[in-house]
PDB file of N, CA, C and O in Angstrom:
ATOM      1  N   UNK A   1     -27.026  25.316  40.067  1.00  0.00           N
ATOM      2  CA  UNK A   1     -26.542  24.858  38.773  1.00  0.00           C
ATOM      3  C   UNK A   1     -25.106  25.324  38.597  1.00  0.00           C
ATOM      4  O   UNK A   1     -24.857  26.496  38.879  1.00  0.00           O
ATOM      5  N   UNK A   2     -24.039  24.448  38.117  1.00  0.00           N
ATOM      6  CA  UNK A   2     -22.932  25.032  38.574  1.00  0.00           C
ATOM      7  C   UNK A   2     -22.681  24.590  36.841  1.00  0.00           C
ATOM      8  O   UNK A   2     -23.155  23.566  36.350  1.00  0.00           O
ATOM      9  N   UNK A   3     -21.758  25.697  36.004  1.00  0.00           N
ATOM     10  CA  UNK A   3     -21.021  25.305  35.122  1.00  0.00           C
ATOM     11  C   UNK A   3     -19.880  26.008  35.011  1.00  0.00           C
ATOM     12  O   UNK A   3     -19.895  27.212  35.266  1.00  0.00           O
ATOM     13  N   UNK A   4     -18.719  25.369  34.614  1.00  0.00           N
ATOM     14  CA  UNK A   4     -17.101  25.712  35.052  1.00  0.00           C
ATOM     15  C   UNK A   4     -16.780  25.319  33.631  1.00  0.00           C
ATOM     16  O   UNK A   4     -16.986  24.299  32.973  1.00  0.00           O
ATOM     17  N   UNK A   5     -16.001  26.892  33.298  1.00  0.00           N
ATOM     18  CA  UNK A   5     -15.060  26.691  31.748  1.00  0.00           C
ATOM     19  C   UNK A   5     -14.134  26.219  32.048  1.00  0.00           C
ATOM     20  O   UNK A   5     -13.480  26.550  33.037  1.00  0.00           O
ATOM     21  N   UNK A   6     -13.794  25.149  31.107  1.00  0.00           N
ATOM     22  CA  UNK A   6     -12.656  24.345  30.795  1.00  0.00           C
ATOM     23  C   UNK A   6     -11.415  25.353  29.798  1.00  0.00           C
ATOM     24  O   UNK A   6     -11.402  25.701  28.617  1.00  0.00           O
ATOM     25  N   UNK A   7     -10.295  25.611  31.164  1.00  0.00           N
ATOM     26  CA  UNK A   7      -9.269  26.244  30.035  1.00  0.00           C
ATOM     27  C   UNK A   7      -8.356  25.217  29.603  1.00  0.00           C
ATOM     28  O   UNK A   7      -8.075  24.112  30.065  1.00  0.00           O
ATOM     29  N   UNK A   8      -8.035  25.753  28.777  1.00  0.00           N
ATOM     30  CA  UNK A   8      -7.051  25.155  27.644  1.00  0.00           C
ATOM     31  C   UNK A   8      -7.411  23.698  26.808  1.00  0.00           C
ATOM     32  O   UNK A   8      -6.620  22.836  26.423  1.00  0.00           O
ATOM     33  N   UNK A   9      -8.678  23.744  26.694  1.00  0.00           N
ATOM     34  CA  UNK A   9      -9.999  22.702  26.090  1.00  0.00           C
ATOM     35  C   UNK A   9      -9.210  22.690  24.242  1.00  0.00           C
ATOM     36  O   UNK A   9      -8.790  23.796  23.903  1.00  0.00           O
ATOM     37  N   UNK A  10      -9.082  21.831  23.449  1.00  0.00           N
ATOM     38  CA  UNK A  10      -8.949  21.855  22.628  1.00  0.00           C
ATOM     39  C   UNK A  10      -9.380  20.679  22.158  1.00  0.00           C
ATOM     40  O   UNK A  10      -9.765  19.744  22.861  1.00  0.00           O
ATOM     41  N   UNK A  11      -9.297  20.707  20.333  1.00  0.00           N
ATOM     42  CA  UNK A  11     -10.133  19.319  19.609  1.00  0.00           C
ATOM     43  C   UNK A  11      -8.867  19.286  18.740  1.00  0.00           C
ATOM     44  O   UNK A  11      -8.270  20.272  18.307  1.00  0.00           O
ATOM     45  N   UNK A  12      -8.511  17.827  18.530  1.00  0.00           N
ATOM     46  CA  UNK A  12      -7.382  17.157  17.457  1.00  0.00           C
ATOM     47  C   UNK A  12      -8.032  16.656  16.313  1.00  0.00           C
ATOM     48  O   UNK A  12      -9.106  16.086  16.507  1.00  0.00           O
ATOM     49  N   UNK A  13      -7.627  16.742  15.219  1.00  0.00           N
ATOM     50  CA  UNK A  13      -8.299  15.787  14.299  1.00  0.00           C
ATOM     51  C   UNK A  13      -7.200  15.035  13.988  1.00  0.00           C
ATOM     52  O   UNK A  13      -6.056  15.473  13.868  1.00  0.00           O
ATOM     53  N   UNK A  14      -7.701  13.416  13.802  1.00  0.00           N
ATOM     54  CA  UNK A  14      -6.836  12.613  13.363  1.00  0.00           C
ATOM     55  C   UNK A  14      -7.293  11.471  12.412  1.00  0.00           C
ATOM     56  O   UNK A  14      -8.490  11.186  12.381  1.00  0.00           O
ATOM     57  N   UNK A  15      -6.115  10.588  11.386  1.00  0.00           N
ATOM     58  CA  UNK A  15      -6.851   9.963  10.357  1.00  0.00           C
ATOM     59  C   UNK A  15      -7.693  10.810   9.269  1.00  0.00           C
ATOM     60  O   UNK A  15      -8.194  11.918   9.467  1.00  0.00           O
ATOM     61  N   UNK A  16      -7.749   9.943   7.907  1.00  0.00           N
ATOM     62  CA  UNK A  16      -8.515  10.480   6.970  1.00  0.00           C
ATOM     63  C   UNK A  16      -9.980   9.826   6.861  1.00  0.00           C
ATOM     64  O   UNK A  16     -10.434   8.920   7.559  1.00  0.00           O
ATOM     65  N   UNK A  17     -10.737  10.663   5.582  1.00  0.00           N
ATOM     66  CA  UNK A  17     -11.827  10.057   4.989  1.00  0.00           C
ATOM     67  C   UNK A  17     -12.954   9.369   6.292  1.00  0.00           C
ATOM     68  O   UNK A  17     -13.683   9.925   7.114  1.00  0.00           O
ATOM     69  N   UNK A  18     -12.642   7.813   5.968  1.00  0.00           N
ATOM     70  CA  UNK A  18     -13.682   7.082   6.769  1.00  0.00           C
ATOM     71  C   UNK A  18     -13.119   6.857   8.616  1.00  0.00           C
ATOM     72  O   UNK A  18     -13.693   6.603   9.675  1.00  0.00           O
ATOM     73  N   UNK A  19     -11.508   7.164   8.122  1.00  0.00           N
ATOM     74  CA  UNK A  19     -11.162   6.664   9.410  1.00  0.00           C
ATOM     75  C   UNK A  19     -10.538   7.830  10.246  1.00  0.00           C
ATOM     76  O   UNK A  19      -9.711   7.705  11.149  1.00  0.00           O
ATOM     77  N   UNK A  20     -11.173   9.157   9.702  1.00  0.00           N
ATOM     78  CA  UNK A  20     -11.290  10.314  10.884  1.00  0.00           C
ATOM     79  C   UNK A  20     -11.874  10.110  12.357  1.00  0.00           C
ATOM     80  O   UNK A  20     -13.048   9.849  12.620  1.00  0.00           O
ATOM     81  N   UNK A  21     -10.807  10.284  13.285  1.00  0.00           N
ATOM     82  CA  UNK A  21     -11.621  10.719  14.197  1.00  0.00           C
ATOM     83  C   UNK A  21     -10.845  11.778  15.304  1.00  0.00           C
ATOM     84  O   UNK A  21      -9.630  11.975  15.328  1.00  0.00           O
ATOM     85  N   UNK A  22     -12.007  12.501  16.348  1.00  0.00           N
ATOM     86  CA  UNK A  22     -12.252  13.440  17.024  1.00  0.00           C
ATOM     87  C   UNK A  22     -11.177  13.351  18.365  1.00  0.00           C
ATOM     88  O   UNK A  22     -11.436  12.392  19.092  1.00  0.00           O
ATOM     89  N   UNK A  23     -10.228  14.038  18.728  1.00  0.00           N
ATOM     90  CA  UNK A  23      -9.685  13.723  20.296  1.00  0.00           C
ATOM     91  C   UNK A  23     -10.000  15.349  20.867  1.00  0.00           C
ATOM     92  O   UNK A  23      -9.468  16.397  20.503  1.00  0.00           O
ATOM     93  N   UNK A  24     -10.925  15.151  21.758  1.00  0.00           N
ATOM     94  CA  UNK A  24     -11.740  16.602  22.435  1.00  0.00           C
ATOM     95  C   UNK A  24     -10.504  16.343  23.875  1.00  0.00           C
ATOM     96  O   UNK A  24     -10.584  15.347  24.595  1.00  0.00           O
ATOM     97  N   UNK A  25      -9.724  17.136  24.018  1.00  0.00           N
ATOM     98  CA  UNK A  25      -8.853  17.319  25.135  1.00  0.00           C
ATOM     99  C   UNK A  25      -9.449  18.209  26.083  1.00  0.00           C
ATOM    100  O   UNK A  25      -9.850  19.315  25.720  1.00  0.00           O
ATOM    101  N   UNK A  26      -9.566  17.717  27.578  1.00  0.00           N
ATOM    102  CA  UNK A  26     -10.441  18.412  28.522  1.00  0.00           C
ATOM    103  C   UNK A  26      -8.880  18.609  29.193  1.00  0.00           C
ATOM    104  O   UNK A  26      -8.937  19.832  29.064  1.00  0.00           O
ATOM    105  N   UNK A  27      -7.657  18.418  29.749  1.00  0.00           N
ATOM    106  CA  UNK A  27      -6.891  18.438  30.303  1.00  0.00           C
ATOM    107  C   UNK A  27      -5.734  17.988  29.245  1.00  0.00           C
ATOM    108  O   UNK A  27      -5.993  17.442  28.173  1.00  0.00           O
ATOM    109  N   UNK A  28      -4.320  18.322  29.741  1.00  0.00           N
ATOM    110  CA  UNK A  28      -3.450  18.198  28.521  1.00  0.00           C
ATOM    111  C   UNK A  28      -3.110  16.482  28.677  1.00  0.00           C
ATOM    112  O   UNK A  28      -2.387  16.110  27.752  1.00  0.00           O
ATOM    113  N   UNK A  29      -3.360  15.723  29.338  1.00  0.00           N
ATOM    114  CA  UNK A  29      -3.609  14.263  28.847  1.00  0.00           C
ATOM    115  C   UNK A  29      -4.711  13.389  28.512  1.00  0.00           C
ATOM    116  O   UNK A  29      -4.756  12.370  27.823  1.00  0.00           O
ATOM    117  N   UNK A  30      -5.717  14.116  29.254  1.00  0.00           N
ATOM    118  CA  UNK A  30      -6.878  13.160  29.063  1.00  0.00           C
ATOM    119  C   UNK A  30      -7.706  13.545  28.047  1.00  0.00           C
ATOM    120  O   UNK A  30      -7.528  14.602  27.440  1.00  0.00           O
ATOM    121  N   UNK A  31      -8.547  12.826  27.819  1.00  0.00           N
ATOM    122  CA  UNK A  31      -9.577  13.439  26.352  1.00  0.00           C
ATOM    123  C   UNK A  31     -10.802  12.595  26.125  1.00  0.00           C
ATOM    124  O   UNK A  31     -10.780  11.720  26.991  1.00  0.00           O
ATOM    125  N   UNK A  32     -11.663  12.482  25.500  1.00  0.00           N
ATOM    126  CA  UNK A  32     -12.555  11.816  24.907  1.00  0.00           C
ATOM    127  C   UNK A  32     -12.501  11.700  23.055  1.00  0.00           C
ATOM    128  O   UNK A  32     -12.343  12.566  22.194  1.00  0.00           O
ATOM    129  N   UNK A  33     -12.656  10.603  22.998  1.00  0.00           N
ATOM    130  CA  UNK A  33     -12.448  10.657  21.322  1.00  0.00           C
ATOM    131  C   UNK A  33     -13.753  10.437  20.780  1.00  0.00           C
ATOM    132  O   UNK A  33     -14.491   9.692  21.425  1.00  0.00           O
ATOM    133  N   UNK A  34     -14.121  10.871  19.867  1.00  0.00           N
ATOM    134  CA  UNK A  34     -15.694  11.010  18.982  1.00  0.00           C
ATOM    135  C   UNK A  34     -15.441  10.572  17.577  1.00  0.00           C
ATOM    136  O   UNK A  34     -14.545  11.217  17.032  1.00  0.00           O
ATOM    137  N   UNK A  35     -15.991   9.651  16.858  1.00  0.00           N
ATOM    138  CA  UNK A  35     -16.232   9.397  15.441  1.00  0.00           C
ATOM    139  C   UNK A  35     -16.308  10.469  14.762  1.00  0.00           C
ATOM    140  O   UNK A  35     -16.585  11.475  15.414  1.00  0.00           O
ATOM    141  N   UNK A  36     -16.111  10.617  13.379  1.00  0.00           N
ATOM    142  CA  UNK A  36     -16.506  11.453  12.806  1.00  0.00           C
ATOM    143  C   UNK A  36     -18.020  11.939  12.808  1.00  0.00           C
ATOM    144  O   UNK A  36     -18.366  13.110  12.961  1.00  0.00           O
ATOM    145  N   UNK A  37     -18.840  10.890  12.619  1.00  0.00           N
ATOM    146  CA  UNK A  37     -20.134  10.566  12.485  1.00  0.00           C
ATOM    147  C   UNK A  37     -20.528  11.476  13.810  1.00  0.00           C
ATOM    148  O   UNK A  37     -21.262  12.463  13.748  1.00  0.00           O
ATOM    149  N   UNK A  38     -19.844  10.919  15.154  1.00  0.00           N
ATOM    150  CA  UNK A  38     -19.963  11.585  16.283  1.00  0.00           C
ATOM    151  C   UNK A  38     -20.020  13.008  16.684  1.00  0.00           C
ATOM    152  O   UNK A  38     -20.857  13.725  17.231  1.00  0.00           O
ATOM    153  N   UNK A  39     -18.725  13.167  16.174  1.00  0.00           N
ATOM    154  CA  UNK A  39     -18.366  15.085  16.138  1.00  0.00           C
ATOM    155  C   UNK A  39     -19.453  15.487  15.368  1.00  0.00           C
ATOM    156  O   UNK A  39     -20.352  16.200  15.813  1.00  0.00           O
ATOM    157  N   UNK A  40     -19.404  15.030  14.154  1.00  0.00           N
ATOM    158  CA  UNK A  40     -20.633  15.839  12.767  1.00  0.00           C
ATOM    159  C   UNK A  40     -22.257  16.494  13.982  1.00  0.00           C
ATOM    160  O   UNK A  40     -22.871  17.558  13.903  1.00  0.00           O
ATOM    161  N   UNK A  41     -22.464  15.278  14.994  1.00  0.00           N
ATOM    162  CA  UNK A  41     -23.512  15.512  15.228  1.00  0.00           C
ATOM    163  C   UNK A  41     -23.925  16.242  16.510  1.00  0.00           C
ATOM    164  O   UNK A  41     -25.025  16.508  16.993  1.00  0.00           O
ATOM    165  N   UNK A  42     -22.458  16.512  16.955  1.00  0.00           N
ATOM    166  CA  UNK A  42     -22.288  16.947  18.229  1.00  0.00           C
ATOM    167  C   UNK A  42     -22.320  18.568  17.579  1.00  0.00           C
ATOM    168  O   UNK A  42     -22.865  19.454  18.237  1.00  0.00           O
ATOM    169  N   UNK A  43     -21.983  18.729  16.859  1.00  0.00           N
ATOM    170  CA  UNK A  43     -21.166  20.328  15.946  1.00  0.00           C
ATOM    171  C   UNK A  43     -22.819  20.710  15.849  1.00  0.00           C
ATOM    172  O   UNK A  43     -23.345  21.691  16.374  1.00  0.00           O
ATOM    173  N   UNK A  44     -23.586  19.530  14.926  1.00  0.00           N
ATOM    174  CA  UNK A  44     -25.209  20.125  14.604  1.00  0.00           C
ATOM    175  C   UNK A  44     -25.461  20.081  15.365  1.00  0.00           C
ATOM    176  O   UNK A  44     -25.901  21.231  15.335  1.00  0.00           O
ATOM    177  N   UNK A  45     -25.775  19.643  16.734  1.00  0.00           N
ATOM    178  CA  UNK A  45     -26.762  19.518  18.222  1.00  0.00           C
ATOM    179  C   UNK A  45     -26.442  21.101  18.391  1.00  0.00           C
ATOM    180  O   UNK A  45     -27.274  22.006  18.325  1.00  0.00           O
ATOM    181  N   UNK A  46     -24.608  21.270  18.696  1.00  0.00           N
ATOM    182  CA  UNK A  46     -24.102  22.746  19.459  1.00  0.00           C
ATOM    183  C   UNK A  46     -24.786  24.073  18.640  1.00  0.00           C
ATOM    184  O   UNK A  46     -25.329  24.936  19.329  1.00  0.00           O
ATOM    185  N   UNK A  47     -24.752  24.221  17.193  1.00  0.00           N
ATOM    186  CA  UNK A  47     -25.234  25.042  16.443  1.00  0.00           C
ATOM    187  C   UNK A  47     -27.105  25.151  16.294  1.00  0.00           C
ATOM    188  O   UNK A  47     -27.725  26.161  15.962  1.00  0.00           O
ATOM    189  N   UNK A  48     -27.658  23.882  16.628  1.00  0.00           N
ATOM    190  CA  UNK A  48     -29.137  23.880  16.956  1.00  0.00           C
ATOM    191  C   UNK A  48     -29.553  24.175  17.948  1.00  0.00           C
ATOM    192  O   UNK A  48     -30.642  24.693  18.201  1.00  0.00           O
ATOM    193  N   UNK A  49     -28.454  23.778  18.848  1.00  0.00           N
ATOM    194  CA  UNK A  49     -29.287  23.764  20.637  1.00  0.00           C
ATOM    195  C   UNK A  49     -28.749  24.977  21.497  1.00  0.00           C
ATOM    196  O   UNK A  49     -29.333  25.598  22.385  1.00  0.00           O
ATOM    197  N   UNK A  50     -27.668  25.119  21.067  1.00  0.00           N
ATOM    198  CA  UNK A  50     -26.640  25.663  22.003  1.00  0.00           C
ATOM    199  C   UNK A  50     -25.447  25.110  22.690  1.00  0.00           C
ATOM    200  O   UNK A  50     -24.438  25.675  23.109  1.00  0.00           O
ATOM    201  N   UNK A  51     -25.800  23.904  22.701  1.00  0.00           N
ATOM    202  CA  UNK A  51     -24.720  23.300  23.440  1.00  0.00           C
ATOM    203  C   UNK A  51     -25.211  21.398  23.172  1.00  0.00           C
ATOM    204  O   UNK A  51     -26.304  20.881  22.943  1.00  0.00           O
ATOM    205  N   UNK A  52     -23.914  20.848  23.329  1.00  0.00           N
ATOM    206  CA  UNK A  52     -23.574  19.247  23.256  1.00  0.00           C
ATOM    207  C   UNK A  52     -22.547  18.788  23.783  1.00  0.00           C
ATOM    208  O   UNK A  52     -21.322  18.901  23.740  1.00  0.00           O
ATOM    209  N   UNK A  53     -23.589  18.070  24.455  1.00  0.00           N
ATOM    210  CA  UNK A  53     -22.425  16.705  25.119  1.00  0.00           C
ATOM    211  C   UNK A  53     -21.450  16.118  24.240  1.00  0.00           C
ATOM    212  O   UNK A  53     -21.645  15.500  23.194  1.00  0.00           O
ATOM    213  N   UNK A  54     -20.162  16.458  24.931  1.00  0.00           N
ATOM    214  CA  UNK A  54     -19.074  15.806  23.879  1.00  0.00           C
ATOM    215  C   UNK A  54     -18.709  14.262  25.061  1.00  0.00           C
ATOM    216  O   UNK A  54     -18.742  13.156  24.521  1.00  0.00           O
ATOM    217  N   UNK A  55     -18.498  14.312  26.074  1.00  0.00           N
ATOM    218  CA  UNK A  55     -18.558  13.120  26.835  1.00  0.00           C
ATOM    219  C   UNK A  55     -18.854  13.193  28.634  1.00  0.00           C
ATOM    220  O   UNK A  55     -19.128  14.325  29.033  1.00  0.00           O
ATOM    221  N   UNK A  56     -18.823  12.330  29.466  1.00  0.00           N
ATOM    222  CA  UNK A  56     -18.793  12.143  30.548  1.00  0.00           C
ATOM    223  C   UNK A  56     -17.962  12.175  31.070  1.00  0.00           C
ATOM    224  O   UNK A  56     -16.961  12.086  30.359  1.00  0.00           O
ATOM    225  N   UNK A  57     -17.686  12.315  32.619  1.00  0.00           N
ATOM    226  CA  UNK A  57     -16.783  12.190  33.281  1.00  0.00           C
ATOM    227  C   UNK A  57     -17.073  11.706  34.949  1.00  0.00           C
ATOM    228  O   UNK A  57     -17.005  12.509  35.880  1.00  0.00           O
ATOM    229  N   UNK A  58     -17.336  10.543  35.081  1.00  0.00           N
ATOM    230  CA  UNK A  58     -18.388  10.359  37.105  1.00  0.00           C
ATOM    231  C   UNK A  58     -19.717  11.266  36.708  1.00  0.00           C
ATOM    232  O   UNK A  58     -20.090  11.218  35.536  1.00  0.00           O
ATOM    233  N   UNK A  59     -20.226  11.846  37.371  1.00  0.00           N
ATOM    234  CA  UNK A  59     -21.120  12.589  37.678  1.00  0.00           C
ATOM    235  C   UNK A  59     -21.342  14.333  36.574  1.00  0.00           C
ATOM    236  O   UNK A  59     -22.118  15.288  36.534  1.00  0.00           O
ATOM    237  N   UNK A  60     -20.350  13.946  36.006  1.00  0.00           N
ATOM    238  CA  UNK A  60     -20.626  15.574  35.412  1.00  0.00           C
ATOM    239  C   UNK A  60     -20.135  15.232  33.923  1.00  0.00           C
ATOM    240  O   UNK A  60     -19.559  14.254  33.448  1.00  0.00           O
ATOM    241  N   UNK A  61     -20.771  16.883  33.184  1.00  0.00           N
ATOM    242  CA  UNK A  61     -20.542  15.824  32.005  1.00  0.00           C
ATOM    243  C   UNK A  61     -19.961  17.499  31.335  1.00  0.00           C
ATOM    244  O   UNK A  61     -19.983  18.629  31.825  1.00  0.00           O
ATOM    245  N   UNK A  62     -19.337  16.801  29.647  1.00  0.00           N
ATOM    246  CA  UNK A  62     -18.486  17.994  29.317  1.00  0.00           C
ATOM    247  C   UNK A  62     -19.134  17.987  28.102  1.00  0.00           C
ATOM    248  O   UNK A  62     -19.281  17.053  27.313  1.00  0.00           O
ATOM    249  N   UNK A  63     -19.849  20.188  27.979  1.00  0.00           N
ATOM    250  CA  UNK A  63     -20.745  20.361  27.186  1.00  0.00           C
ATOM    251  C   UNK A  63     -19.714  21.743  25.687  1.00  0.00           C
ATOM    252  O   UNK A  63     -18.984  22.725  25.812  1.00  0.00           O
ATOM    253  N   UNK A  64     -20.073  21.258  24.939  1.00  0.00           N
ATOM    254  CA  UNK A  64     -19.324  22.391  24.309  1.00  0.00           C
ATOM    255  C   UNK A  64     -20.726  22.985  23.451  1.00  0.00           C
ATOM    256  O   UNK A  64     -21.752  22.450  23.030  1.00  0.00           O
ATOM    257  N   UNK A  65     -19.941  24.974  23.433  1.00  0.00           N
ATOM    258  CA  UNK A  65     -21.075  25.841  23.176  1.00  0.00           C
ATOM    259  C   UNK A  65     -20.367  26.479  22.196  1.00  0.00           C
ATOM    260  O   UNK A  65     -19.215  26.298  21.800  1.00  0.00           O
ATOM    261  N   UNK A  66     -21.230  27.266  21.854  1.00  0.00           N
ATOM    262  CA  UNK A  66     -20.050  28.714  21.190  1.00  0.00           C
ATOM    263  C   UNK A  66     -18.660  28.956  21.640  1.00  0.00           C
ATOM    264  O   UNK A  66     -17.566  28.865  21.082  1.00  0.00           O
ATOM    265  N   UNK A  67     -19.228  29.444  23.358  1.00  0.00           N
ATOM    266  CA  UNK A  67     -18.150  29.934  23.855  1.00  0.00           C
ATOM    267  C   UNK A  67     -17.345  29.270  24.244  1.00  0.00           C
ATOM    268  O   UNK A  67     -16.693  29.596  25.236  1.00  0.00           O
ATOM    269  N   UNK A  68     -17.192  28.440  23.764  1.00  0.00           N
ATOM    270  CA  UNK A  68     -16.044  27.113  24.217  1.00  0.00           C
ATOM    271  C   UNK A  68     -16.470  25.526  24.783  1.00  0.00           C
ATOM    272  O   UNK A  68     -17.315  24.780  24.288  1.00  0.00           O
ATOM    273  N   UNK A  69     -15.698  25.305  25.842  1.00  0.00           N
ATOM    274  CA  UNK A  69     -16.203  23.856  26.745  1.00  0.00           C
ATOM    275  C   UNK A  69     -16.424  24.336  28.317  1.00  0.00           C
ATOM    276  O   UNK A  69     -15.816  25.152  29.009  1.00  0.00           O
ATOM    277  N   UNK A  70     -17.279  23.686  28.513  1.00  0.00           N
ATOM    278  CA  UNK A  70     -17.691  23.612  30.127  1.00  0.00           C
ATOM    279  C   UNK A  70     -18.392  22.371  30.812  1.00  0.00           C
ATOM    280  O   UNK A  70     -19.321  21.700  30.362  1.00  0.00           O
ATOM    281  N   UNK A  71     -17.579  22.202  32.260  1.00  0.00           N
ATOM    282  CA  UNK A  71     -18.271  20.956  32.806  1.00  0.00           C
ATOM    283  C   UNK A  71     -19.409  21.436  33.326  1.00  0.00           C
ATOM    284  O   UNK A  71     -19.677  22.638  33.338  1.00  0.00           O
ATOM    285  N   UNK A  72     -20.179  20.499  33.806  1.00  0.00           N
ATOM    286  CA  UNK A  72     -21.428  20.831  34.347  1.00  0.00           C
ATOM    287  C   UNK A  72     -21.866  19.968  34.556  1.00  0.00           C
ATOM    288  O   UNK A  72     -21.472  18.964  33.963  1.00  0.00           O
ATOM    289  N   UNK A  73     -23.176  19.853  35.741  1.00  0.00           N
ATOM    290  CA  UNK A  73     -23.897  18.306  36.279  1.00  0.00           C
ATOM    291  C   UNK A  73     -24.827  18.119  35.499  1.00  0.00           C
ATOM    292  O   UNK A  73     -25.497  18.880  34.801  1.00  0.00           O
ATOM    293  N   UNK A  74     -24.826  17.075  35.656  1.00  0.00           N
ATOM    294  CA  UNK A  74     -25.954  16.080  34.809  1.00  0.00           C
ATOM    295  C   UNK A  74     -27.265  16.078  34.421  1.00  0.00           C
ATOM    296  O   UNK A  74     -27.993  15.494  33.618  1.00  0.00           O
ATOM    297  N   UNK A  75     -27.331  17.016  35.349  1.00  0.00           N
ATOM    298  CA  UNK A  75     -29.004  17.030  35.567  1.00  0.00           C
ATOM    299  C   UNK A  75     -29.166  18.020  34.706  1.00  0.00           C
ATOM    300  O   UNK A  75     -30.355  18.196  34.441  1.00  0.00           O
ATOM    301  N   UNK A  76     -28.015  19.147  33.854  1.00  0.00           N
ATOM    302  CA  UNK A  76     -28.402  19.648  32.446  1.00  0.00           C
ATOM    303  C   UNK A  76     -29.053  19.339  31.635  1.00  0.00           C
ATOM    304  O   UNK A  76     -29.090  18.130  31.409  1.00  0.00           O
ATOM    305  N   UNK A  77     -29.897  20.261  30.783  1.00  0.00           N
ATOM    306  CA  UNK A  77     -30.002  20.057  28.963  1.00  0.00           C
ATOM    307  C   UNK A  77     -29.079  20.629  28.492  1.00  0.00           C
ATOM    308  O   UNK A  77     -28.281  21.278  29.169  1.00  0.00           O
ATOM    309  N   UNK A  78     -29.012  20.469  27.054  1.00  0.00           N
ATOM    310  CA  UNK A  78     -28.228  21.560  26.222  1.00  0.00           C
ATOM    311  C   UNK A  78     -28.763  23.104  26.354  1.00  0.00           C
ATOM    312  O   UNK A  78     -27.953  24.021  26.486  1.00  0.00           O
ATOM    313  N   UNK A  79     -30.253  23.348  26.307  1.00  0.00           N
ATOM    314  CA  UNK A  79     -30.892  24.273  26.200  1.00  0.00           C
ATOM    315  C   UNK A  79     -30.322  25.357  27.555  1.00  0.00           C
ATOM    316  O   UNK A  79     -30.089  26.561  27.453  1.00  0.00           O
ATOM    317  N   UNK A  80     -30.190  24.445  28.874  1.00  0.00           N
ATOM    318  CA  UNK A  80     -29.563  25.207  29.861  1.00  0.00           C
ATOM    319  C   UNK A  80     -28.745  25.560  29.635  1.00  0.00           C
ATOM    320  O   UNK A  80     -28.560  26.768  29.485  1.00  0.00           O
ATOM    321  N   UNK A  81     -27.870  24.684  29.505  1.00  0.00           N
ATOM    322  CA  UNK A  81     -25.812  25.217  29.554  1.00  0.00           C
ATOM    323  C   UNK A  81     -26.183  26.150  28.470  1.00  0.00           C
ATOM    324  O   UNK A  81     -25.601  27.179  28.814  1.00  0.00           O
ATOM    325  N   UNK A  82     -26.752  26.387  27.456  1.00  0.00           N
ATOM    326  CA  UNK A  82     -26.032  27.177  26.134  1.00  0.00           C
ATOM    327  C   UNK A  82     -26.790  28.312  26.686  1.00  0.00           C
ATOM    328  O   UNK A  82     -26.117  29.332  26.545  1.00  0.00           O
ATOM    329  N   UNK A  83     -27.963  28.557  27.280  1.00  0.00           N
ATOM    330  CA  UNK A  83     -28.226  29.829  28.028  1.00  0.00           C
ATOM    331  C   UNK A  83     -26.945  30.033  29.498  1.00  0.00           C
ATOM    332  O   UNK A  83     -26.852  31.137  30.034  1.00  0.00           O
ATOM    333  N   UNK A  84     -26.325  29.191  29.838  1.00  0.00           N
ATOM    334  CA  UNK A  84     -25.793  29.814  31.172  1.00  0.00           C
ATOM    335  C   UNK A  84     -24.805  30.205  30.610  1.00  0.00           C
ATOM    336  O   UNK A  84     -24.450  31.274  31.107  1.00  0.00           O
ATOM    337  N   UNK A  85     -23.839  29.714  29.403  1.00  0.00           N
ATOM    338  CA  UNK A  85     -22.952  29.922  28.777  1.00  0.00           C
ATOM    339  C   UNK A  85     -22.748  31.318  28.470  1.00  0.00           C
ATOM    340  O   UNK A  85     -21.972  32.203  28.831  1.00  0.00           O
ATOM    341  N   UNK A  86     -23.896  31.178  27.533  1.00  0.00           N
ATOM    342  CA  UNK A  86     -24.616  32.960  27.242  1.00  0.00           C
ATOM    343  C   UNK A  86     -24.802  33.924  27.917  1.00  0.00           C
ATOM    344  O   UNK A  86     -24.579  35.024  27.410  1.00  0.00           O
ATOM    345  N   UNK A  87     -25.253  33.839  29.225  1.00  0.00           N
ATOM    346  CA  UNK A  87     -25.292  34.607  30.383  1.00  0.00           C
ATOM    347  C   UNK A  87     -23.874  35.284  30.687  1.00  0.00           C
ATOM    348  O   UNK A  87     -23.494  36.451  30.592  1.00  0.00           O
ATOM    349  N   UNK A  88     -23.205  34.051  31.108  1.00  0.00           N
ATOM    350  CA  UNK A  88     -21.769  34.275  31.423  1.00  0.00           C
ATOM    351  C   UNK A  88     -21.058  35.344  30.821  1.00  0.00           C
ATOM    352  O   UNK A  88     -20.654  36.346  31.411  1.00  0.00           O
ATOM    353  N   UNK A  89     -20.915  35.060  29.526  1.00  0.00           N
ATOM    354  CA  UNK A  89     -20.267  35.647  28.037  1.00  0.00           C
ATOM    355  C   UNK A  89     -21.225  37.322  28.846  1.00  0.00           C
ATOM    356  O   UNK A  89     -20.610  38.320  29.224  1.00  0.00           O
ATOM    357  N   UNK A  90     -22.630  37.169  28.904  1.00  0.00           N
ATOM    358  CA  UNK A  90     -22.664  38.864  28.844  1.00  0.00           C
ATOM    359  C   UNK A  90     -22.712  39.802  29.800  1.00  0.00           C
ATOM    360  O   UNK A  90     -22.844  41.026  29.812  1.00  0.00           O
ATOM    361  N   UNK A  91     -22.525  38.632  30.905  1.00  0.00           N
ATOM    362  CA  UNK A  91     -21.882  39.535  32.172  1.00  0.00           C
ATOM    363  C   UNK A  91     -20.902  40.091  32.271  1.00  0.00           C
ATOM    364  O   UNK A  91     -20.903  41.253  32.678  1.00  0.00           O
ATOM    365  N   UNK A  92     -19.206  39.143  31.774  1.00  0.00           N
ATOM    366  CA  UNK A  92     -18.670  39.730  31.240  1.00  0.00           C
ATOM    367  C   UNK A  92     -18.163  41.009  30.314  1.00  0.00           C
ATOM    368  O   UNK A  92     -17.011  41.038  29.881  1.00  0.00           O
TER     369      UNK A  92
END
């Protein structure tokens, strides 16, 4: 099971009201953008589960936790990554 922190991972907000939306930056050009509606539910999944898929990328997909963002394969749950996440954090 391999999961790799994403440095320099950041989230933009852009637009108001109805026409907010999410730019989750995995690299300083590329990104995935999320609805509001989207983020709202990605934020409750991360705070319920541990971790949520914010998007894909080929074969691996990009999960954000507490401790930030991390890629990881597919064959994840949330329930995993937010324990490996956790692990990580207390090996440290």
């Amino acid at each position: 099971m391999s999961l790799n922190r994403v440095g320099g991972a950041r989230i933009e907000r852009s637009g108001f009201w109805l026409f907010t939306s999410y730019r989750v930056f995995f690299t300083r050009t590329r990104h995935f953008t999320l609805t509001k509606r989207e983020f709202d539910a990605a934020r409750s999944r991360r705070d319920r589960e541990g971790a949520a898929t914010v998007g894909r990328d080929g074969d691996r997909a990009l999960w954000w936790t507490a401790e930030g963002f991390f890629w990881a394969e597919e064959a994840l749950d949330g329930e995993a990554v937010g324990l490996l996440a956790w692990d990580r954090r207390r090996r440290q």
